[in-house]
VEXDREN-2710 file (C-alpha; in Angstrom, 1 decimal):
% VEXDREN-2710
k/r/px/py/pz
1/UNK/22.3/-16.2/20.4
2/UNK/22.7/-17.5/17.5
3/UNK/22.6/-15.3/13.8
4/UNK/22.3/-16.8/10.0
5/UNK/24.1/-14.9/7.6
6/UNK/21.6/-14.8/4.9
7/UNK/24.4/-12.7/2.2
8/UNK/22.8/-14.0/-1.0
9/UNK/25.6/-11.7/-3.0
10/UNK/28.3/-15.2/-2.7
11/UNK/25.4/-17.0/-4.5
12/UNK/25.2/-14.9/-8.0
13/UNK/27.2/-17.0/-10.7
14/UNK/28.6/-15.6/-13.9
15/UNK/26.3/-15.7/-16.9
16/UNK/29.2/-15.4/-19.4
17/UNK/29.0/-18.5/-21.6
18/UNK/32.4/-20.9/-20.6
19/UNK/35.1/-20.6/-23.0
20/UNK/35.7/-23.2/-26.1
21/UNK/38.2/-25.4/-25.9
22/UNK/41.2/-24.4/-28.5
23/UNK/40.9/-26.4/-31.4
24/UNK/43.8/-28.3/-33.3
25/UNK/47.1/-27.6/-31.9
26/UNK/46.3/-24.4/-30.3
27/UNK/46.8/-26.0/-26.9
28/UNK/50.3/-27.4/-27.3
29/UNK/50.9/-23.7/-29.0
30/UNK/50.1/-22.2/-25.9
31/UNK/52.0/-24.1/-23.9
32/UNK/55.2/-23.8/-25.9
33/UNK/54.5/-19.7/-25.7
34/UNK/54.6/-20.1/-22.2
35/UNK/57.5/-22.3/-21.8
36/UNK/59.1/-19.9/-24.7
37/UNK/58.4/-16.8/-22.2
38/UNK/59.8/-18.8/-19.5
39/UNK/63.0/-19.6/-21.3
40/UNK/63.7/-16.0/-22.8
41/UNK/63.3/-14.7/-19.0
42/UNK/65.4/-17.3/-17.0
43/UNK/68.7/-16.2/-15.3
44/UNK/70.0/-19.4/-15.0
45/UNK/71.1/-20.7/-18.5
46/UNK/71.0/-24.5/-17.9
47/UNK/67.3/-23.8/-17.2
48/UNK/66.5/-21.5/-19.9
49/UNK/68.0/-24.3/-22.2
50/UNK/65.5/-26.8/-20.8
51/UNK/62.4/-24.2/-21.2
52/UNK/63.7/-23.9/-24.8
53/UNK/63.5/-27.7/-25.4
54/UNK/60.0/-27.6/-23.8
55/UNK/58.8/-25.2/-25.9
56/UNK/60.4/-26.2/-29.6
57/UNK/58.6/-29.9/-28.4
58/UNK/55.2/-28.5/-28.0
59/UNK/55.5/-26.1/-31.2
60/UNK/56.2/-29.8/-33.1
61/UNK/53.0/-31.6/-31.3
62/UNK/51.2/-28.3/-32.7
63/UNK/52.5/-28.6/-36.0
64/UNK/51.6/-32.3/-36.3
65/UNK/48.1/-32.1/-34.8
66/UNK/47.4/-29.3/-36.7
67/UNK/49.1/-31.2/-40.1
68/UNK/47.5/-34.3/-39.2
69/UNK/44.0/-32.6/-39.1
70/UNK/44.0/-30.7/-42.3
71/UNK/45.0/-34.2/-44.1
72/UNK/42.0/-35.8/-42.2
73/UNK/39.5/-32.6/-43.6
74/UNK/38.3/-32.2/-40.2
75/UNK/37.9/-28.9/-39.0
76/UNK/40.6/-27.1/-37.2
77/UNK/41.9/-23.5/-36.2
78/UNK/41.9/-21.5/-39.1
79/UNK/45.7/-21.3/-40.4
80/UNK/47.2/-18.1/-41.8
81/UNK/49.0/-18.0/-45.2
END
């Protein structure tokens, strides 16, 4: 004999609107935070010199998107003072 599993509870999606992608250089920010995080937590120092480099590169690709954009006038993340 053969049963369906008719559990229609798997089918019920999420009706929270996706999230925005991070405008300017929010992205490479992010990324440097986490390669910053990784860095500050290594044990091996060779490695936590690497993560360092990482990081101060994507904090640079941030600055200059977000640089590059305000000279442009084109809308951005809002920059504090």
């Amino acid at each position: 004999m053969v049963t369906a599993n008719n559990d229609t509870s798997a089918a019920v999606t999420s009706t929270a609107p996706a999230p925005l992608p991070r405008s300017g250089g929010a992205w490479a920010r992010d990324l440097g935070d986490q390669y910053s995080k990784i860095a500050r937590t290594s044990t091996n120092p060779q490695q936590a010199e690497v993560n360092a480099s990482e990081a101060r590169t994507y904090y640079d690709i941030a600055e200059r998107i977000d640089r590059a954009m305000s000279d442009i006038g084109q809308p951005g993340e809002e920059r504090k003072p």
